[in-house]
Gaussian input, Z-matrix of N, CA and C with variables (Angstrom, degrees):
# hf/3-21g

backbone

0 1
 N
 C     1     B1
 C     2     B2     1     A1
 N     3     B3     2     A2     1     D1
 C     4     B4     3     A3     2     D2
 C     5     B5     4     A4     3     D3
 N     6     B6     5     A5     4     D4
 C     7     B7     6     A6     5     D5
 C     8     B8     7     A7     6     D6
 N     9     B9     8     A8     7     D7
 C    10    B10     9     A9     8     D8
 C    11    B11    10    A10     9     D9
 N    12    B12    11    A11    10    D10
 C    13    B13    12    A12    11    D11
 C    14    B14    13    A13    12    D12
 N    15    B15    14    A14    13    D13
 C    16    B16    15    A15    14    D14
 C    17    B17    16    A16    15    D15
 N    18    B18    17    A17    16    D16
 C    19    B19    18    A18    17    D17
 C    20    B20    19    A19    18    D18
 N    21    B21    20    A20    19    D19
 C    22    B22    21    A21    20    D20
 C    23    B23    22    A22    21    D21
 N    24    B24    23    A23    22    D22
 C    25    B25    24    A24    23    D23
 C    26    B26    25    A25    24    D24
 N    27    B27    26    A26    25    D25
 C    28    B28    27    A27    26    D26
 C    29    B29    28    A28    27    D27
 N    30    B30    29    A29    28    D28
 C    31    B31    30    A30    29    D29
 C    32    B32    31    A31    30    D30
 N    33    B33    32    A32    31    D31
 C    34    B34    33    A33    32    D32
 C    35    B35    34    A34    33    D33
 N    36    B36    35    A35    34    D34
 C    37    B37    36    A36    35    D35
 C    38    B38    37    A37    36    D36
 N    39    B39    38    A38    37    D37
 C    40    B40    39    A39    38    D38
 C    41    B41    40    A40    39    D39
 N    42    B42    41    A41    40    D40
 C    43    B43    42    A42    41    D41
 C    44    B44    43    A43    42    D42
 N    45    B45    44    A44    43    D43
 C    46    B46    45    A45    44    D44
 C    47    B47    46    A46    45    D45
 N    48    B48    47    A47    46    D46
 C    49    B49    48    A48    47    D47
 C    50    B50    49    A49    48    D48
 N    51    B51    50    A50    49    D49
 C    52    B52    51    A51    50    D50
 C    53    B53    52    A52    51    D51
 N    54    B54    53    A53    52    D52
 C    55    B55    54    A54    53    D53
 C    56    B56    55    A55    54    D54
 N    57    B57    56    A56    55    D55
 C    58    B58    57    A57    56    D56
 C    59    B59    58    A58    57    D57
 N    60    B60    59    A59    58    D58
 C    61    B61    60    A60    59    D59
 C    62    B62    61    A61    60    D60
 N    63    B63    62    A62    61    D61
 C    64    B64    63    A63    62    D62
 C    65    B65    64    A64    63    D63
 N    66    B66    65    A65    64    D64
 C    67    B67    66    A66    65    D65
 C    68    B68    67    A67    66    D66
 N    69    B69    68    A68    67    D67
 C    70    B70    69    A69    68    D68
 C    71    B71    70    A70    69    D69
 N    72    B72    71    A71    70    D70
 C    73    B73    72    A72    71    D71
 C    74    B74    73    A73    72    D72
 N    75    B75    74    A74    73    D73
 C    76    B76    75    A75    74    D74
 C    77    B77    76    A76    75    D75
 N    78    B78    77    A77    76    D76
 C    79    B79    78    A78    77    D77
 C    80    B80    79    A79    78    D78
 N    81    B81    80    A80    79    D79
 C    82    B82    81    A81    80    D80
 C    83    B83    82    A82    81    D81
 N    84    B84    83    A83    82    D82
 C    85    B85    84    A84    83    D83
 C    86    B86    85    A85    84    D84
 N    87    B87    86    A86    85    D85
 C    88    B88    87    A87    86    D86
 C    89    B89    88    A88    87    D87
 N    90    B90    89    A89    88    D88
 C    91    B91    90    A90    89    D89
 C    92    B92    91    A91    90    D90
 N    93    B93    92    A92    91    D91
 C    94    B94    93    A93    92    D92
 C    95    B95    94    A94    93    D93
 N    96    B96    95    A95    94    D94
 C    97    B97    96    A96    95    D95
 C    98    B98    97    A97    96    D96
 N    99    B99    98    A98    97    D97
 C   100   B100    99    A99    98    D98
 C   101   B101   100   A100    99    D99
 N   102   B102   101   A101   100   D100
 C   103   B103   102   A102   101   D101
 C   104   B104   103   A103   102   D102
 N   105   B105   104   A104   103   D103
 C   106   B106   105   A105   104   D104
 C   107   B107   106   A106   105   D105
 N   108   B108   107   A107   106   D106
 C   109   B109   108   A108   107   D107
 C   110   B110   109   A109   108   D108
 N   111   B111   110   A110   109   D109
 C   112   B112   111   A111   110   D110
 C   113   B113   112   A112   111   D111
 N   114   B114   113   A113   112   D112
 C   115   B115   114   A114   113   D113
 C   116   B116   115   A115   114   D114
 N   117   B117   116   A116   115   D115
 C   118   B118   117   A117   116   D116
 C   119   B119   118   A118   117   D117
 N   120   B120   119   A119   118   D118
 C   121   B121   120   A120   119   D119
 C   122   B122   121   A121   120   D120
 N   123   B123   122   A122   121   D121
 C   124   B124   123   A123   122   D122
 C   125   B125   124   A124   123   D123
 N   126   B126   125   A125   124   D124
 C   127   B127   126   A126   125   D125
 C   128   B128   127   A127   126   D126
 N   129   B129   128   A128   127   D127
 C   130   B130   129   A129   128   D128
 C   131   B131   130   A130   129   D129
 N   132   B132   131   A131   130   D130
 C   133   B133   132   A132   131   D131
 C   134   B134   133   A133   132   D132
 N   135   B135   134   A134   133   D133
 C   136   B136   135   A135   134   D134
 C   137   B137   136   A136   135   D135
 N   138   B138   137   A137   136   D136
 C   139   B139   138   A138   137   D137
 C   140   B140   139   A139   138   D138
 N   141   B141   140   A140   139   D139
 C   142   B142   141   A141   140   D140
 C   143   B143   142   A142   141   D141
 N   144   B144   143   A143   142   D142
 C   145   B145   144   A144   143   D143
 C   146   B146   145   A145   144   D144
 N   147   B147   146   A146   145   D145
 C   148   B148   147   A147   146   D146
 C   149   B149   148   A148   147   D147
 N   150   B150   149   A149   148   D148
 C   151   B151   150   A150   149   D149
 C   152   B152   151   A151   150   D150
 N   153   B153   152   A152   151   D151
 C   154   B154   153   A153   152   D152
 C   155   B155   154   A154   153   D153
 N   156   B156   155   A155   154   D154
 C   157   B157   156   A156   155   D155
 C   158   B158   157   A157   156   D156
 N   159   B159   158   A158   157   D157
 C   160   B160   159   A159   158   D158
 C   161   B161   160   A160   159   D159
 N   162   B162   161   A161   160   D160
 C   163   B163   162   A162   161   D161
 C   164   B164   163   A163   162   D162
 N   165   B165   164   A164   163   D163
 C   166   B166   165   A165   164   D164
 C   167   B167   166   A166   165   D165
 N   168   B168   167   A167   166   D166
 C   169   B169   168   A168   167   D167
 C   170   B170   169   A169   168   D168
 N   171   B171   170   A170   169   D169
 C   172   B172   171   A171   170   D170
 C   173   B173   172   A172   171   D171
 N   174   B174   173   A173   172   D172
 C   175   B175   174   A174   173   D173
 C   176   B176   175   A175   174   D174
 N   177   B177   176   A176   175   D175
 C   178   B178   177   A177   176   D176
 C   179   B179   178   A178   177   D177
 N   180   B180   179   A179   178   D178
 C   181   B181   180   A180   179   D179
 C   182   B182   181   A181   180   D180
 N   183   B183   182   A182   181   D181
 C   184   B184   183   A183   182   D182
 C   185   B185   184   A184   183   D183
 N   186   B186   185   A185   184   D184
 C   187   B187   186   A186   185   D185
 C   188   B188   187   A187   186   D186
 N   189   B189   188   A188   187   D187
 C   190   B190   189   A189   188   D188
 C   191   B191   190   A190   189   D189
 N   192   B192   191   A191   190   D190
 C   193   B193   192   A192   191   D191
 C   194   B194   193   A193   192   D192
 N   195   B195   194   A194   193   D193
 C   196   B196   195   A195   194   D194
 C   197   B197   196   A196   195   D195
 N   198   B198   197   A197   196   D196
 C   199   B199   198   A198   197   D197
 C   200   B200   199   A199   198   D198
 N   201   B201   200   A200   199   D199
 C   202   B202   201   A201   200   D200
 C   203   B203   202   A202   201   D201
 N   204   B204   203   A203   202   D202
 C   205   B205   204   A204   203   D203
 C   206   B206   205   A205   204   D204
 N   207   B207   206   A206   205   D205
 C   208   B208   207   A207   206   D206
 C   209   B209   208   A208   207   D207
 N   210   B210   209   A209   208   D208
 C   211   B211   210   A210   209   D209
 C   212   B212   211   A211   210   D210

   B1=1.4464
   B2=1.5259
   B3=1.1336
   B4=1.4638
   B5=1.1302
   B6=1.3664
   B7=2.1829
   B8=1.3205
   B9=1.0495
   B10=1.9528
   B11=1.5303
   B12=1.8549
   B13=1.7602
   B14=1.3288
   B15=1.1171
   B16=1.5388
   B17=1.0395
   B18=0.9935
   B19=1.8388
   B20=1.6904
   B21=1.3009
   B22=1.2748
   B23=1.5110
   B24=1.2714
   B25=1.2011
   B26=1.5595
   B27=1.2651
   B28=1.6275
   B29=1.7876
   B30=1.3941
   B31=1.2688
   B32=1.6049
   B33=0.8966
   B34=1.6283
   B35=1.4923
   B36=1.2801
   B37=1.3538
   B38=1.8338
   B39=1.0874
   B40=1.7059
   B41=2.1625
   B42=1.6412
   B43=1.6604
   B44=1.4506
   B45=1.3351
   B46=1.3336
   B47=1.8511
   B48=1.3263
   B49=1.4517
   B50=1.2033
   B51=1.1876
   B52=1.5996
   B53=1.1768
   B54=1.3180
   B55=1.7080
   B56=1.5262
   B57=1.2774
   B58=1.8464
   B59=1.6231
   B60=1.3622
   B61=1.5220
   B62=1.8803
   B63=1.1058
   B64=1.4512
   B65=2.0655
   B66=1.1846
   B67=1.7006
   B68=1.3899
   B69=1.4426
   B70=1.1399
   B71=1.5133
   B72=1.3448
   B73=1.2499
   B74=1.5045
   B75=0.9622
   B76=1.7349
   B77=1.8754
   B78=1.0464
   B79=1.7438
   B80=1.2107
   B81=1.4524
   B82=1.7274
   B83=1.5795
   B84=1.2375
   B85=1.3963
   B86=1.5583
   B87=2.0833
   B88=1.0046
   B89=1.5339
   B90=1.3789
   B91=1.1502
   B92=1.5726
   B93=1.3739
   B94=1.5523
   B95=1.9362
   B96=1.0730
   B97=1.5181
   B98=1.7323
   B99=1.9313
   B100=1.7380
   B101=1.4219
   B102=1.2558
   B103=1.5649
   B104=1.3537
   B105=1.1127
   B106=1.1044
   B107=1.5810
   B108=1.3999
   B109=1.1648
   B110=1.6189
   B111=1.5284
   B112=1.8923
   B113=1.0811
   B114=1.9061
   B115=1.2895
   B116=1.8621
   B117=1.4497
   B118=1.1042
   B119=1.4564
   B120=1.5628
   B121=1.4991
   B122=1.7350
   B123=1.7078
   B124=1.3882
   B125=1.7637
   B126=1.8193
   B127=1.5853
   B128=1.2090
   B129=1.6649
   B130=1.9278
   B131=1.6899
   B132=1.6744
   B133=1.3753
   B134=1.1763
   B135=1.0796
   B136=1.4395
   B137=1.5415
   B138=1.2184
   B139=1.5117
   B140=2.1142
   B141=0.9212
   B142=1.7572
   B143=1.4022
   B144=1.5642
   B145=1.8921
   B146=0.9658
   B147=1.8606
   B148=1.4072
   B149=1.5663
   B150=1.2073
   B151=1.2110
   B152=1.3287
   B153=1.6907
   B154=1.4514
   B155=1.2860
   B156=1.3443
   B157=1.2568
   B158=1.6503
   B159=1.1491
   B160=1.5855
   B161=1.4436
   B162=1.3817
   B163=1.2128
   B164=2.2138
   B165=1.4450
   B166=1.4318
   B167=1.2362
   B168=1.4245
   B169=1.9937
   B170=1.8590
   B171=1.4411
   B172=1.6027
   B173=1.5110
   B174=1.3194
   B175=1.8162
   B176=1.5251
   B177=1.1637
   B178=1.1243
   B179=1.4632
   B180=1.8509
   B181=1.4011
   B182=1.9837
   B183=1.4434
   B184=0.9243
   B185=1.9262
   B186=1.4727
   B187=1.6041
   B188=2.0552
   B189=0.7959
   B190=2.1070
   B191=1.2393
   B192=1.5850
   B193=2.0846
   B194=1.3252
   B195=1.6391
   B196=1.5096
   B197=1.4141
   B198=1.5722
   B199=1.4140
   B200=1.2797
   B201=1.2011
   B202=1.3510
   B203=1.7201
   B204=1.2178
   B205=1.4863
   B206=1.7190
   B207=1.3324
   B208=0.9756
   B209=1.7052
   B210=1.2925
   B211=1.5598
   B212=1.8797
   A1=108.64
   A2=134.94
   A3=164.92
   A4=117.40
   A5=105.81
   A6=96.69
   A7=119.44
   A8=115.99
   A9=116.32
   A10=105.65
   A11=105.87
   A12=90.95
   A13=113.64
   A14=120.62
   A15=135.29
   A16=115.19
   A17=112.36
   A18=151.50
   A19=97.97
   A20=120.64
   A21=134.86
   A22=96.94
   A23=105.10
   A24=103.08
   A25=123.23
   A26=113.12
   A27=120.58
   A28=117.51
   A29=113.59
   A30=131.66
   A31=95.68
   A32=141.47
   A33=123.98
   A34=126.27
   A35=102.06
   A36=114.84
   A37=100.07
   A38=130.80
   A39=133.98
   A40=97.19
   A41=82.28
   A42=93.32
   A43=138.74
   A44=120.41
   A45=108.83
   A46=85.27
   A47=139.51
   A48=99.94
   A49=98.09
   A50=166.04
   A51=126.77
   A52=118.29
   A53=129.75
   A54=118.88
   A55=109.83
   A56=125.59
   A57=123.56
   A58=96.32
   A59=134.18
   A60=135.55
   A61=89.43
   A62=111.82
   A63=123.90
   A64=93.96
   A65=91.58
   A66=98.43
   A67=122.86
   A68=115.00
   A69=119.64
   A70=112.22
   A71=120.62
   A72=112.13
   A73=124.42
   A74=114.20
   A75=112.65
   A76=92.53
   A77=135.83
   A78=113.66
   A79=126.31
   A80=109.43
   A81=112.49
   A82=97.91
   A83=131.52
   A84=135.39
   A85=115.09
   A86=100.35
   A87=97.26
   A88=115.38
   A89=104.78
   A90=121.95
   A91=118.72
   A92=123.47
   A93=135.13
   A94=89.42
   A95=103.94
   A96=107.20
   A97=138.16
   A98=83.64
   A99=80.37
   A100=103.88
   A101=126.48
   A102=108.78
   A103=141.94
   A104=117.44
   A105=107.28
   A106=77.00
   A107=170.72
   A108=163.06
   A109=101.19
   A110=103.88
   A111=100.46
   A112=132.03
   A113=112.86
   A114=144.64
   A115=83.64
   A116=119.55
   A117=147.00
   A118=101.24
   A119=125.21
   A120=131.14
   A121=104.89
   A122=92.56
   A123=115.58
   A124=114.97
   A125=107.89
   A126=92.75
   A127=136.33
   A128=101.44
   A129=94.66
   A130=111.24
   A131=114.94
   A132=94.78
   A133=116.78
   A134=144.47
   A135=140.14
   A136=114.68
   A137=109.87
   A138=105.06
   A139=90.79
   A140=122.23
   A141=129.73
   A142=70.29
   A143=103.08
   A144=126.35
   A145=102.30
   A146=128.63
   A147=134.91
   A148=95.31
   A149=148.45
   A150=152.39
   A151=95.82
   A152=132.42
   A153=131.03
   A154=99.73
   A155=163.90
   A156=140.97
   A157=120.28
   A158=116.68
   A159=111.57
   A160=117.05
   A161=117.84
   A162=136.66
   A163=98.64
   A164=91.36
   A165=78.96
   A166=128.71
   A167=102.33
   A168=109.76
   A169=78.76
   A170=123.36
   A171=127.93
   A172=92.19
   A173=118.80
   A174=106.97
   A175=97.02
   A176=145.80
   A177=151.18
   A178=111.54
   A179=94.49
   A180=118.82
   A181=87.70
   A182=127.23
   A183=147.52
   A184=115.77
   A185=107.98
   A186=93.17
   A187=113.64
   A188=101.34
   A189=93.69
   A190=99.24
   A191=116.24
   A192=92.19
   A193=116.11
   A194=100.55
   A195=119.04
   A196=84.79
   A197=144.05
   A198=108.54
   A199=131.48
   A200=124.73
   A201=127.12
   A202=105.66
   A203=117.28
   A204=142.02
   A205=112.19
   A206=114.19
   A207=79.85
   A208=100.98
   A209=120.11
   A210=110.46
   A211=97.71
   D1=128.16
   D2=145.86
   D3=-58.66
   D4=93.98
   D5=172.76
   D6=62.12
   D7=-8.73
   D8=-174.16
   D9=118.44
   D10=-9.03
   D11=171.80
   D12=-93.92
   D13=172.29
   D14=152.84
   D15=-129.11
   D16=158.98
   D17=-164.45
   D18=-41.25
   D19=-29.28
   D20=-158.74
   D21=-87.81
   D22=-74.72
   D23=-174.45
   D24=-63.97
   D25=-24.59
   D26=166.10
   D27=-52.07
   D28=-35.44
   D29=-177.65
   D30=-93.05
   D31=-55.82
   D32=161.46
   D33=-31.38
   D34=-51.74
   D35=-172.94
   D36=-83.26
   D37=-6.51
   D38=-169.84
   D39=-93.27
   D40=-59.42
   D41=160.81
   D42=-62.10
   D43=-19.56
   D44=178.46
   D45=-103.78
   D46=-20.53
   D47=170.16
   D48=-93.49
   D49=24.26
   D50=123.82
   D51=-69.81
   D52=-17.90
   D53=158.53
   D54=-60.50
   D55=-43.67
   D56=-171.06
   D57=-75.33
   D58=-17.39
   D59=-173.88
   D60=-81.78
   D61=-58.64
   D62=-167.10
   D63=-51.08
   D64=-64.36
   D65=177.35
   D66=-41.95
   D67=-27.08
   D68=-177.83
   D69=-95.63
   D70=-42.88
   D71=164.51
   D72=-61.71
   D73=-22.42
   D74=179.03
   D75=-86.23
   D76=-32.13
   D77=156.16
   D78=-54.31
   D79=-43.80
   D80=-178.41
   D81=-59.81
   D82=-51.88
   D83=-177.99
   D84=-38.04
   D85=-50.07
   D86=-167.13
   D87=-81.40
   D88=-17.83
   D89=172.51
   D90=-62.92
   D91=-49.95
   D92=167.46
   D93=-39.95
   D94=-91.96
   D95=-170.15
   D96=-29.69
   D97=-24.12
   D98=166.31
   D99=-107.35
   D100=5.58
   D101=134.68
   D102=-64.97
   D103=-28.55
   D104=-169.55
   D105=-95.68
   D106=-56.23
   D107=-171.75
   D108=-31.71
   D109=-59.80
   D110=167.68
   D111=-27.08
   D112=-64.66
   D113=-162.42
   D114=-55.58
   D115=-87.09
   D116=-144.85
   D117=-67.96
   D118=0.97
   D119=167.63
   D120=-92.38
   D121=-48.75
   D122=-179.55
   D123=-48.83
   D124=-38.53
   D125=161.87
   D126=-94.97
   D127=-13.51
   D128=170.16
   D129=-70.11
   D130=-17.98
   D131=164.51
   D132=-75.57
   D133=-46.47
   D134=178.58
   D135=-56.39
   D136=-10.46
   D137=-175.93
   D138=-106.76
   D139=23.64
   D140=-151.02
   D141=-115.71
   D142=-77.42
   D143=-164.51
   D144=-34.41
   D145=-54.06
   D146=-155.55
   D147=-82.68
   D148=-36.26
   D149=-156.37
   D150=-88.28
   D151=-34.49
   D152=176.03
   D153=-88.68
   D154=-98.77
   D155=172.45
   D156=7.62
   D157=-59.85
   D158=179.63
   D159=-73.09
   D160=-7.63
   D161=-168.97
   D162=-96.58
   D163=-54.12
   D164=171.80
   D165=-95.24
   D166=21.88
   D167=-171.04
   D168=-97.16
   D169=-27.31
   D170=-159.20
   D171=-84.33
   D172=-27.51
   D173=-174.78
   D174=-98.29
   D175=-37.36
   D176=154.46
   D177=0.06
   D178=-81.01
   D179=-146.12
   D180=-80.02
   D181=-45.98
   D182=171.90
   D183=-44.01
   D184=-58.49
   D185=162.51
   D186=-77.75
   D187=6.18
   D188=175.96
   D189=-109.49
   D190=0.44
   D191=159.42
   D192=-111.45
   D193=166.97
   D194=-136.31
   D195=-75.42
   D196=-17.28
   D197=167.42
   D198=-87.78
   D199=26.80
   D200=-177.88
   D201=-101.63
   D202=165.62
   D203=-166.65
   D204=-92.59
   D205=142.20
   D206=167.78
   D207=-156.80
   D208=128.61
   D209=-140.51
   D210=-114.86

């Protein structure tokens, strides 16, 4: 016995932090992945925005010429 530990409890305590190390890397993992899930949401909106902009620059420019109607 060591200081008041034993062998037992040294191996308890060796085992439950490589389980909390293990725990933590499978967050960073899960964590990596909903970044890049962000990123890759983050450009189909921006590519959404840019597709509605050209969409209303097209009705825009489209109702102010002289062949269109206007009731």
């Amino acid at each position: 016995m060591l200081g008041g530990w034993n062998l037992t409890q040294t191996f308890s305590l060796s085992t439950n932090q490589a389980v909390q190390l293990d725990k933590v890397a499978k967050l960073e993992r899960s964590v990596e992945k909903l970044i890049e899930t962000m990123d890759a949401l983050k450009d189909k909106e921006e590519e959404i925005m840019e597709q509605h902009k050209k969409l209303f620059e097209a009705l825009e420019d489209n109702s102010s010429g002289t062949n269109s109607y206007n009731y």
